[in-house]
Residue, then its C-alpha position, 0 to 999 in steps of 0.5 A: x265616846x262614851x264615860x269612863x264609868x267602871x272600875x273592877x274592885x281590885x281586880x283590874x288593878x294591874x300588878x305586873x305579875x300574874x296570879x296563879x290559880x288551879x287546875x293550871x291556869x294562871x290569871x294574866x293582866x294587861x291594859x293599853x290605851x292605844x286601841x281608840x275609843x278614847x278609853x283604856x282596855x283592860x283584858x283579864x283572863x286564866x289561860x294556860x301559859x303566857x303564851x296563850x294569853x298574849x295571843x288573845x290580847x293581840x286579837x283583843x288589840x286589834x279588833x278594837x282598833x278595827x273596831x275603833x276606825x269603822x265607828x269613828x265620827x271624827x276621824x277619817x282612815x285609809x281605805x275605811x268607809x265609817x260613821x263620819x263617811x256617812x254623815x260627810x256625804x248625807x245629802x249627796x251619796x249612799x256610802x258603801x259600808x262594813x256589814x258591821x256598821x248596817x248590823x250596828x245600825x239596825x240594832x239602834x234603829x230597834x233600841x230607839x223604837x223599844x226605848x220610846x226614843x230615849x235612844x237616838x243616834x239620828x241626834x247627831x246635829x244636836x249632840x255636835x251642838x253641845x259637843x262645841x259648847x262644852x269644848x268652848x265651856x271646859x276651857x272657859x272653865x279652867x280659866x274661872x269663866x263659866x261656859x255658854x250654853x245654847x239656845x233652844x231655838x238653835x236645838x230645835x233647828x237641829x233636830x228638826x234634822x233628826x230621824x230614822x226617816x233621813x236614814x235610808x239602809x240598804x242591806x242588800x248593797x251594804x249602803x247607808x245613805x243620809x237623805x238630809x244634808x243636815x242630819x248627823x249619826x252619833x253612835x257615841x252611846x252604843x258604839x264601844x258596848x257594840x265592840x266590846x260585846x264582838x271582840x268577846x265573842x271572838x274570843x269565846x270563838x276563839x277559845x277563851x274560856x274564863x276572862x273580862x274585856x273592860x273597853x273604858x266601862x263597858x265590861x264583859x265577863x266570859x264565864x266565870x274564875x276556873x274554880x266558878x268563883x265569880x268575878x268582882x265587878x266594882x261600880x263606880x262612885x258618881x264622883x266629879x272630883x274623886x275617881x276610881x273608888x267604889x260605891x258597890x262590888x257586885x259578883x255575878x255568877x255567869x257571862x254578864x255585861x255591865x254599863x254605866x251611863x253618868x253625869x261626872x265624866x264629861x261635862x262643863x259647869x255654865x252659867x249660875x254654877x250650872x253643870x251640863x253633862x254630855x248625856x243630852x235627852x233627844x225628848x228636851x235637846x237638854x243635858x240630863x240631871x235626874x240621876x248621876x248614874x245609872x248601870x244596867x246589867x245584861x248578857x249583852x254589851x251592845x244592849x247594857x250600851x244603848x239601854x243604859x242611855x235610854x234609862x238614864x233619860x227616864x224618869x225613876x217611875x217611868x224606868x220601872x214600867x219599862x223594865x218590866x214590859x221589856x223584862x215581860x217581853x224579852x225574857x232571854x234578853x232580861x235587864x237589871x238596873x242600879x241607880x244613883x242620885x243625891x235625893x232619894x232618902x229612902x234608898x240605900x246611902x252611901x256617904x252622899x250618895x242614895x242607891x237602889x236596884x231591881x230586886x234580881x240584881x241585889x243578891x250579888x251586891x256587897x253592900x245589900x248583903x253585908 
């Protein structure tokens, strides 16, 4: 799944009461880490009364639990045909699935093709290769021993396996079937932003009208405080060893999704004090170190999701031309980018960190306004 990437300033800071606010709302908290994903969800929101709040946060619950069986590559669950059904019968038989799991597919199927193929979750043999790799590596690590790492011959192998051409979908009959028995789907950089987005908008369905999902980084805002305050998203420090402090705060004015892919989160250190992060390039089969984040900001979770990857992969030159050509031709669906990295001087600086973001998006940073 994906990284722990994001934390809310303060404002997901759960304090056990709730703050009042006008005009009759009183803000609520609530957090748990029984809904999958292998993440904590935090839930905000200014209801009425206590009541009302605690019936969204139930619908909260169990639609990511819903959520969490039907996306799951790792897990089997009774009664529920998910990704790991697929790809146990890729060779064999189309698999009867949830609309959801064809809708979710179609759209990585899109990401990969605007993305340049930055974004492909057909990798998947390739990801379960350095998934055992930084398993074995991260427990070498806590005994002092530096982890292995593959050879590029054995990627390439694998993704020999890779490809939308191994993935036949059949709307119609809700089927996925997997033509090579080797080709694998990794949903793990798409999935949470996917089901994060519908368990928002079942709650603006539903009625809420100011509140956050934090589905484990990937947050959602819905609107804005009652008093059209904007709410205080805190952008992570790229951290290995301190966590949860943040490196800026941005206040933006509307519903807006924000994603961070990072190298700090998952990774394992491997020969000659190497690190290899579980963010892997389809373009090199390598783990990728060009930046140590980078966030995306857009209304929509599932796209901040899978473009937060895509960008992550790209070159800082590269990513500029992208964004504009993708700003340019999806005006509704606009992006906006802040990076991290440790060599660029001549960016903002923060401690050991250099940042920088598209023009649009400095306006709500603290740090660019102070």
């Amino acid at each position: 799944m994906k990284k722990f990437a994001f934390i809310m300033a303060t404002l997901l800071i759960l304090t056990g009461c709730s703050i009042k606010s006008g005009d009759n709302y009183t803000k609520y908290e609530a957090r748990t880490s029984e809904v999958g994903f292998d993440t904590v969800m935090t839930f905000v929101a200014y209801t009425k009364d206590e009541a009302t709040f605690n019936d969204y946060f139930s619908k909260v619950k169990a639609a990511f639990l819903r959520y969490n069986a039907l996306f799951d590559k790792y897990n089997d669950y009774e009664g529920v045909a998910n990704i790991k059904t697929i790809n146990d019968n890729a060779g064999i038989a189309p698999v009867t699935v949830d609309p959801l799991i064809i809708e979710m597919l179609e759209r990585s199927r899109d990401y990969t093709e605007v993305s340049n193929g930055y974004f492909d979750i057909t990798y998947g043999s390739v990801m379960e290769i350095w998934h055992d790799y930084r398993e074995d590596g991260i427990e070498k690590n806590a005994s002092g021993e530096p982890g292995e790492i593959p050879t590029q011959d054995v990627l390439e192998e694998a993704a020999r396996h890779a490809g939308w051409q191994f993935v036949e979908i059949d709307k119609a009959n809700n089927t996925v079937f997997l033509t090579d028995a080797k080709t694998r789907l990794d949903v793990g950089a798409i999935a949470k932003g996917y089901a994060t987005e519908l368990v928002a908008l079942e709650l603006e369905e539903a009625g809420l009208e100011y509140g956050v999902v934090s589905g484990g980084g990937n947050v959602r805002t819905i609107n804005t405080k009652p008093d059209g305050e904007a709410w205080a998203i805190g952008v992570e420090k790229p951290s290995m060893l301190v966590k949860n402090e943040s490196l800026d705060v941005f206040r933006v004015p509307h519903s807006m999704s924000i994603v961070t892919s990072g190298d700090y989160q998952r990774y394992y250190i491997g020969p000659n004090d190497v690190t290899y992060s579980h963010l892997i390039n389809p373009k090199t089969l390598q783990p990728q170190s060009v930046f140590r984040s980078v966030t995306i900001f857009t209304p929509d979770s599932t796209m901040a999701d899978a473009l937060s990857t895509a960008v992550y992969m790209m070159s800082y030159e590269e990513a500029q031309t992208f964004i504009q050509d993708f700003n340019t031709k999806y005006p509704d669906k606009s992006i906006d980018v802040l990076w991290v990295s440790e060599d660029h001087p001549e960016w903002y600086q923060l401690e050991d960190y250099d940042f920088t973001f598209t023009d649009n998006i400095k306006q709500y940073s603290a740090f660019a306004n102070k």
